[in-house]
ChimeraX commands (.cxc) that place a marker at each C-alpha (Angstrom):
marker #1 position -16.30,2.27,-28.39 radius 0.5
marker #1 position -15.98,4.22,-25.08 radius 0.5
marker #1 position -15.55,2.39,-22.01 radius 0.5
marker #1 position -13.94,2.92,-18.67 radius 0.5
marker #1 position -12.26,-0.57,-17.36 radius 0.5
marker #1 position -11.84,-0.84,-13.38 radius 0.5
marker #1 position -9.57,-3.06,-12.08 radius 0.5
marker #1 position -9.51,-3.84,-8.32 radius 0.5
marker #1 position -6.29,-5.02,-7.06 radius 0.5
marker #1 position -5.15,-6.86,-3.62 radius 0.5
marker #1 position -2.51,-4.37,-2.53 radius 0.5
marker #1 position -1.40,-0.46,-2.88 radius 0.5
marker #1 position 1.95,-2.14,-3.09 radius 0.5
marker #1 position 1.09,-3.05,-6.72 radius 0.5
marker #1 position 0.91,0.76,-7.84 radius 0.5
marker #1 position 3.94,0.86,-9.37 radius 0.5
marker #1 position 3.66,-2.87,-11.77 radius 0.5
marker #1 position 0.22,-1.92,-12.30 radius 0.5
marker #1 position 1.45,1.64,-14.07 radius 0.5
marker #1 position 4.10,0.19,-15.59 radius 0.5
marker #1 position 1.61,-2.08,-17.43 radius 0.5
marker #1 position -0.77,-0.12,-18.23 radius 0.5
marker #1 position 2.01,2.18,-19.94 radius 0.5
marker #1 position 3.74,-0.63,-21.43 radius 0.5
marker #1 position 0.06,-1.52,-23.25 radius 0.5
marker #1 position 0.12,2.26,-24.85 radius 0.5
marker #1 position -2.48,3.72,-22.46 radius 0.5
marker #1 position -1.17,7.40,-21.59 radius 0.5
marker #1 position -0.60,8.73,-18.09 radius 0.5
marker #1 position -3.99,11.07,-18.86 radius 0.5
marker #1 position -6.08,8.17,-19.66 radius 0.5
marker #1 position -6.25,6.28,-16.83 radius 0.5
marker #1 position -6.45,7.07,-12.25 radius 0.5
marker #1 position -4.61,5.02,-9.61 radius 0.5
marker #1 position -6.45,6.30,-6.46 radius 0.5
marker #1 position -4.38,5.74,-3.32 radius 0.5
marker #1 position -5.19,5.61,0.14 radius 0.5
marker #1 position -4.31,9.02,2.27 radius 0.5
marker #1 position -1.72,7.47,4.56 radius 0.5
marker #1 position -2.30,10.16,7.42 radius 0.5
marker #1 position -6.43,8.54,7.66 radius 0.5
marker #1 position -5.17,4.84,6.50 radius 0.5
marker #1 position -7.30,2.21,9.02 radius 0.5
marker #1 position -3.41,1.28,10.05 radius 0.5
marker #1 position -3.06,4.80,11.25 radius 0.5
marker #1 position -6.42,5.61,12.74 radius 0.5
marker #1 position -6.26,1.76,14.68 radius 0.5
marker #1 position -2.96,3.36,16.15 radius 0.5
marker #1 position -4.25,6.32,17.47 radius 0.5
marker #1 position -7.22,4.59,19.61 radius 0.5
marker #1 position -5.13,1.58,20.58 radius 0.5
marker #1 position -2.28,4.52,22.02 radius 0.5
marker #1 position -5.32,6.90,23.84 radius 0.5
marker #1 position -7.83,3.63,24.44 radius 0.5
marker #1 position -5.62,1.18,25.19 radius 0.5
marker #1 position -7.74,-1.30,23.16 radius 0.5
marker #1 position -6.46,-4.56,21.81 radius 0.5
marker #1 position -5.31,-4.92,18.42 radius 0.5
marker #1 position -8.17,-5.53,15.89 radius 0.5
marker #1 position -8.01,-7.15,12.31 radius 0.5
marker #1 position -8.34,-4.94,9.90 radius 0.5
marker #1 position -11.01,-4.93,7.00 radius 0.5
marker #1 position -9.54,-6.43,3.69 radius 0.5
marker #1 position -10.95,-4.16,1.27 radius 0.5
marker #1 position -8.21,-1.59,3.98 radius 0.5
marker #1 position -4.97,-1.57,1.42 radius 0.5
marker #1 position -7.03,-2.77,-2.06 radius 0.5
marker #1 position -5.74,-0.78,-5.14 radius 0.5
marker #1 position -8.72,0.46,-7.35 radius 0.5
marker #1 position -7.16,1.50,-10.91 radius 0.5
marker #1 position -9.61,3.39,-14.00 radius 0.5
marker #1 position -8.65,3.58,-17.43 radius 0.5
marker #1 position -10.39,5.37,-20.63 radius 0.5
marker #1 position -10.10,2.75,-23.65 radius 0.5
marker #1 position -11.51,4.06,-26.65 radius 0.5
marker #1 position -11.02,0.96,-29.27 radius 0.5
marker #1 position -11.19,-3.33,-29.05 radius 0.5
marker #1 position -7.29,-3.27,-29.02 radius 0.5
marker #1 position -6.63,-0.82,-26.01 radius 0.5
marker #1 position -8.98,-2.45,-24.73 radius 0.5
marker #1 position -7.42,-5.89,-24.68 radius 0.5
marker #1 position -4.16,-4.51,-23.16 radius 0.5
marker #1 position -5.80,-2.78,-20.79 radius 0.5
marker #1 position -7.49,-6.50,-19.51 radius 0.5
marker #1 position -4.35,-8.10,-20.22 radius 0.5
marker #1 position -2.21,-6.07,-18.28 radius 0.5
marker #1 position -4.56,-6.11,-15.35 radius 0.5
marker #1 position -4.59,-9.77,-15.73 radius 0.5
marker #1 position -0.56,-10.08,-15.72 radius 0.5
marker #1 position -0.81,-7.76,-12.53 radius 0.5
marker #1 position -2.92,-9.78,-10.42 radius 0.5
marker #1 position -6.28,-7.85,-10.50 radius 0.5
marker #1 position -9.12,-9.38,-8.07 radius 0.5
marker #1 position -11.53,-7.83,-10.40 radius 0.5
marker #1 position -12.46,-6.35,-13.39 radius 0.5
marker #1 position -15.22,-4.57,-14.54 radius 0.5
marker #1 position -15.97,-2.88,-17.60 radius 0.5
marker #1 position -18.36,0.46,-17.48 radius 0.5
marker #1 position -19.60,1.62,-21.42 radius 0.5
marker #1 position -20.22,4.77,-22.04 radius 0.5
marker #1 position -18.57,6.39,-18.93 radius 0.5
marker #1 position -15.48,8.65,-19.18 radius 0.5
marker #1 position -12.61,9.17,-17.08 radius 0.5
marker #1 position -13.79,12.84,-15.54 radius 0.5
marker #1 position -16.68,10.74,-14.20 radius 0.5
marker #1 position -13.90,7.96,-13.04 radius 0.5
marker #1 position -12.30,10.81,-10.65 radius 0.5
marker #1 position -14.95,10.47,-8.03 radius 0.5
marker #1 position -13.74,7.39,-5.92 radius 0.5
marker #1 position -16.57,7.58,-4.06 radius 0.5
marker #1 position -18.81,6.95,-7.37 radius 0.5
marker #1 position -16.44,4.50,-8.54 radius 0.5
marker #1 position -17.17,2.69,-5.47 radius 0.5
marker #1 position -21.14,2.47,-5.58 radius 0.5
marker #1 position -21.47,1.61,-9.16 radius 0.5
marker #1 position -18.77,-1.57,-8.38 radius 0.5
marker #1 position -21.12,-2.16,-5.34 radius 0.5
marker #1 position -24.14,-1.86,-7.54 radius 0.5
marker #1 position -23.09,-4.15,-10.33 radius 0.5
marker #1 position -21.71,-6.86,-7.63 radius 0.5
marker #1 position -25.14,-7.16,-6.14 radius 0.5
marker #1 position -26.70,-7.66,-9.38 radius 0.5
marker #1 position -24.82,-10.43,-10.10 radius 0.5
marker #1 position -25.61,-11.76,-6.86 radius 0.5
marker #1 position -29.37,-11.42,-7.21 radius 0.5
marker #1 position -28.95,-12.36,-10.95 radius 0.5
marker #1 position -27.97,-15.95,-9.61 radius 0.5
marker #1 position -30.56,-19.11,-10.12 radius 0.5
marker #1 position -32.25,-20.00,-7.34 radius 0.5
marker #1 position -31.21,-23.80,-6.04 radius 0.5
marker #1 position -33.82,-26.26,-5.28 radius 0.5
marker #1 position -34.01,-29.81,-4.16 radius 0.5
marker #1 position -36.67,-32.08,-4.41 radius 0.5
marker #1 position -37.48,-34.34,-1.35 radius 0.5
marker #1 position -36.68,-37.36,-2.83 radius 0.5
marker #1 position -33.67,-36.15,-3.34 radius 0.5
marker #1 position -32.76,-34.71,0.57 radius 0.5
marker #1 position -34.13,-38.46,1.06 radius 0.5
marker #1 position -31.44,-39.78,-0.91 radius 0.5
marker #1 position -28.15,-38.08,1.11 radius 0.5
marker link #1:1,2 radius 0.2
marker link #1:2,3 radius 0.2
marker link #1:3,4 radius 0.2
marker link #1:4,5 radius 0.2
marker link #1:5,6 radius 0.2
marker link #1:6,7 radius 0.2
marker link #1:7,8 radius 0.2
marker link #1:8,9 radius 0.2
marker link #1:9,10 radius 0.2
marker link #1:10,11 radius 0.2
marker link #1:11,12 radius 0.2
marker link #1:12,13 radius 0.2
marker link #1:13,14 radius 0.2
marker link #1:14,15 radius 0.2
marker link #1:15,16 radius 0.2
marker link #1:16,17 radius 0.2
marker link #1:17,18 radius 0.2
marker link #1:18,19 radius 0.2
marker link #1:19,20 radius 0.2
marker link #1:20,21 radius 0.2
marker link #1:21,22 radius 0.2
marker link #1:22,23 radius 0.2
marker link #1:23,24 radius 0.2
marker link #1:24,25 radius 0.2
marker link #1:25,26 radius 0.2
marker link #1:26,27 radius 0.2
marker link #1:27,28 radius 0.2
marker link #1:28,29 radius 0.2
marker link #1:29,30 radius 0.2
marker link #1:30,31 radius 0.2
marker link #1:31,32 radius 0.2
marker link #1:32,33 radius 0.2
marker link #1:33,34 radius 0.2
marker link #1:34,35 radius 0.2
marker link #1:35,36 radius 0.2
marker link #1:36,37 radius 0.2
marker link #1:37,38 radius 0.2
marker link #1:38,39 radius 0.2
marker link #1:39,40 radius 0.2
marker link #1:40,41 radius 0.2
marker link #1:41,42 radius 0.2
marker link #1:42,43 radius 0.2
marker link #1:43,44 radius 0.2
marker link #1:44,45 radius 0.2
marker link #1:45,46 radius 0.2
marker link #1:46,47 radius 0.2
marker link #1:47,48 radius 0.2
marker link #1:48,49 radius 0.2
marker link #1:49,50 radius 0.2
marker link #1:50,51 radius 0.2
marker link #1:51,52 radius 0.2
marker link #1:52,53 radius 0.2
marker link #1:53,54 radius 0.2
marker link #1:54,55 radius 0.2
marker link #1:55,56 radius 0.2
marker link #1:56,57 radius 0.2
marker link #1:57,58 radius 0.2
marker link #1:58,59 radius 0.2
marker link #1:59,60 radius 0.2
marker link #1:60,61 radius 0.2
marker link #1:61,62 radius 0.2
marker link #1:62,63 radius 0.2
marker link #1:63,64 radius 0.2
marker link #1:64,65 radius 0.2
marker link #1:65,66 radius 0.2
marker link #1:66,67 radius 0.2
marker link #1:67,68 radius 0.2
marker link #1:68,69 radius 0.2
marker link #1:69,70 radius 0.2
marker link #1:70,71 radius 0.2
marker link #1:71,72 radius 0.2
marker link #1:72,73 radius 0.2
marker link #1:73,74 radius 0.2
marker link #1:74,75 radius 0.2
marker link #1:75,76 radius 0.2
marker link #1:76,77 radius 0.2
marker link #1:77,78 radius 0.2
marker link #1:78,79 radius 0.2
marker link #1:79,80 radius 0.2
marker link #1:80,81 radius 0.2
marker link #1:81,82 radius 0.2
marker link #1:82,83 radius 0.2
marker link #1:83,84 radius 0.2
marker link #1:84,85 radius 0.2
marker link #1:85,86 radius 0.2
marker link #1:86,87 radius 0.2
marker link #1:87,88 radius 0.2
marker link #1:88,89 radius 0.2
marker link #1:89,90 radius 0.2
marker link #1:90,91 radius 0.2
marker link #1:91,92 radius 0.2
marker link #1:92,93 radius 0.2
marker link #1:93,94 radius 0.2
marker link #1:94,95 radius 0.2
marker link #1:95,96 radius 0.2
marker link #1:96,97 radius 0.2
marker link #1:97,98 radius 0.2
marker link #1:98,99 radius 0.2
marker link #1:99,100 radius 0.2
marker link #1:100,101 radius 0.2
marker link #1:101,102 radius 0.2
marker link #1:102,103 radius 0.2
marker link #1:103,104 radius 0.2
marker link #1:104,105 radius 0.2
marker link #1:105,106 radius 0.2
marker link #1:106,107 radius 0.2
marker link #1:107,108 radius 0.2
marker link #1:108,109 radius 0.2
marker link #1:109,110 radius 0.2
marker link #1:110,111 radius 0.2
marker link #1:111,112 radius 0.2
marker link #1:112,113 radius 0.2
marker link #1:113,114 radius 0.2
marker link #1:114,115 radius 0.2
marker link #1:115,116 radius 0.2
marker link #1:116,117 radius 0.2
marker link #1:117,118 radius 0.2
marker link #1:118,119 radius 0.2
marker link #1:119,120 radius 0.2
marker link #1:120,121 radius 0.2
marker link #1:121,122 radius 0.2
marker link #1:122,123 radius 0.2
marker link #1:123,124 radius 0.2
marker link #1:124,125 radius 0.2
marker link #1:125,126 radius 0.2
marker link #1:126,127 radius 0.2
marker link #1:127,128 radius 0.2
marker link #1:128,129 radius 0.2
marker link #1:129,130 radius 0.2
marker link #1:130,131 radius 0.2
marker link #1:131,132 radius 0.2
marker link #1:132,133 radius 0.2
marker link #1:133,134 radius 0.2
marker link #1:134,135 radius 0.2
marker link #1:135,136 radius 0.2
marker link #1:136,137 radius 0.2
marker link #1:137,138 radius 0.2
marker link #1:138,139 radius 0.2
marker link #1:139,140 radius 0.2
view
């Protein structure tokens, strides 16, 4: 059993609970990548800097902005578990589970990011279509 687990978290302010579980469960500091926003380019930062030379009005920034993305190599059912677990007792918005891929390939965020993206549309398109018969719009 190889398998990468993602978890994607609300906050970057979780880095340190979400280590600290993770290393409670017996996963090593090798086996798994906490990939943090660069402050100096955070959406906070670069809002600043057009709001100061613009003048423009403060805008809402996108929610995905401050999310926490975590990777970690599990290489048996029982890691595995505490891996989820953890994540679980941590708060993680999501969780998905990649076989077969290893951590080097986990170090590109950017590649982390499409194959998330990827399996979330699947699901999406993997939904059953909803139909209603007209005797039935008659009835509401």
């Amino acid at each position: 059993m190889n398998y990468t687990i993602v978890g994607l978290f609300p906050s970057q302010e979780n880095i340190k609970e979400v280590s600290e579980g993770l290393e409670k469960s017996g996963i090593k500091n090798q086996d798994y990548l906490i990939y943090r926003t660069d402050q100096n380019n955070a959406p906070a930062v670069k809002r600043n800097f057009w709001k100061k030379l613009l003048g423009t009005p403060k805008t809402s920034l996108h929610a995905s902005s401050d999310n926490l993305i975590t990777s970690v190599e599990v290489r048996n059912q029982e890691e595995f578990t505490n891996v989820t677990n953890s994540f679980k007792m941590n708060k993680a918005v999501k969780i998905y589970e990649f076989k077969d891929m290893t951590i080097e390939e986990a170090r590109d965020l950017n590649y982390i990011k499409k194959i998330v993206e990827l399996r979330a549309k699947s699901h999406i398109y993997a939904m059953p279509e909803i139909s209603l018969s007209a005797s039935l719009l008659n009835d509401l």
